[in-house]
C-alpha positions in Angstrom: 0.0 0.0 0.0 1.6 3.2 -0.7 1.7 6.3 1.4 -1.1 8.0 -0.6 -3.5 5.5 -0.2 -2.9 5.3 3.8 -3.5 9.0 3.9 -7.2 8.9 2.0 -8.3 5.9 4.3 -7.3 8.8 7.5 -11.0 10.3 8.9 -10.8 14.4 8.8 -13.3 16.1 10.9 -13.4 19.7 11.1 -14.1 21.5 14.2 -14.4 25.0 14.7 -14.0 24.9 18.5 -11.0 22.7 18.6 -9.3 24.7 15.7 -9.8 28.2 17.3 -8.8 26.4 20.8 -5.7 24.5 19.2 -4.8 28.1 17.8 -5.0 30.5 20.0 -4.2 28.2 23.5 -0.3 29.0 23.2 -0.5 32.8 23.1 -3.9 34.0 24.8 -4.4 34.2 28.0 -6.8 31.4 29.6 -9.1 33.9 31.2 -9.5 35.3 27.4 -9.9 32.1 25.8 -12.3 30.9 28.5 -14.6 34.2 27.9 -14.8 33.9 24.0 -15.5 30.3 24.2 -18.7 30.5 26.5 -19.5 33.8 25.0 -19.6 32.3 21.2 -20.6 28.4 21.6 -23.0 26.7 23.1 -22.6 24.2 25.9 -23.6 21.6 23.1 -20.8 22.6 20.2 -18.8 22.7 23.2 -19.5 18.9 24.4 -19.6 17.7 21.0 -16.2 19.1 20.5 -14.9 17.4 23.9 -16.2 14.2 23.0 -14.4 14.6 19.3 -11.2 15.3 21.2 -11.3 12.8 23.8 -11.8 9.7 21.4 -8.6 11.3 19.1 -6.3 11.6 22.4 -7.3 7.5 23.2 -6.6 6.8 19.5 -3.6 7.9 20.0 -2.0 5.0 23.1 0.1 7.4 25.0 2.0 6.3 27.4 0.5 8.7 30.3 -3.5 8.0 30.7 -5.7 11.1 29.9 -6.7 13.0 32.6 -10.5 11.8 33.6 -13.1 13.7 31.8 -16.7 12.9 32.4 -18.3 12.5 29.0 -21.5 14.7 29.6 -21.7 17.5 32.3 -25.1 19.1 33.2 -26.6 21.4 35.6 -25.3 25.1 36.6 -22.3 25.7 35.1 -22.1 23.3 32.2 -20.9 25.9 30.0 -17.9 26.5 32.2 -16.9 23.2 32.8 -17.1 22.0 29.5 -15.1 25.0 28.2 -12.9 23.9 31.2 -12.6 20.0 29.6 -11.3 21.1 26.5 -8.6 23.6 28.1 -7.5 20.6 30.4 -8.0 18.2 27.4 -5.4 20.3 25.2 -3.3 21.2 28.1 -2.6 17.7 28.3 -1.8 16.9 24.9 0.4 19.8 25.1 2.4 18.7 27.9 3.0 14.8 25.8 4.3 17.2 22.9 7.3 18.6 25.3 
């Protein structure tokens, strides 16, 4: 099989939460970052994009266990803490990269 063809069998998903997180997580402030994502996306978009990014970090068999994140959050502040998932979620990856 050459290179090409393992590339096209690859899944792509876009996600516009995780690509403005991804982008902006290394030179905004957290306090920032936090406020724009609960200001623009809904606690939804916001779980749907955990969810996306929590089954790529297990594809990946890292060494280090991902830091438990409960896979739906509800009640009072579910905005927050899902905004807070992703940050911890990305934080870790972050940390493997080093």
């Amino acid at each position: 099989m050459s290179s090409t063809s393992k590339i096209v069998d690859r899944k792509v998903v876009l996600c516009n939460v995780l690509c403005l997180v991804v982008n902006k997580l290394s030179h905004t402030p957290l306090k920032t970052l936090r406020m724009v994502l609960s200001d623009f996306y809904s606690a939804d978009k916001l779980a749907s994009a955990k969810i996306l990014l929590m089954e790529d970090t297990d594809t990946l068999n890292l060494a280090t266990k991902r830091p438990y994140i409960p896979l739906r959050r509800d009640g009072d502040g579910r905005l927050a803490r899902e905004v807070d998932d992703i940050l911890s979620l990305l934080t870790f990856m972050m940390n493997r990269k080093r």
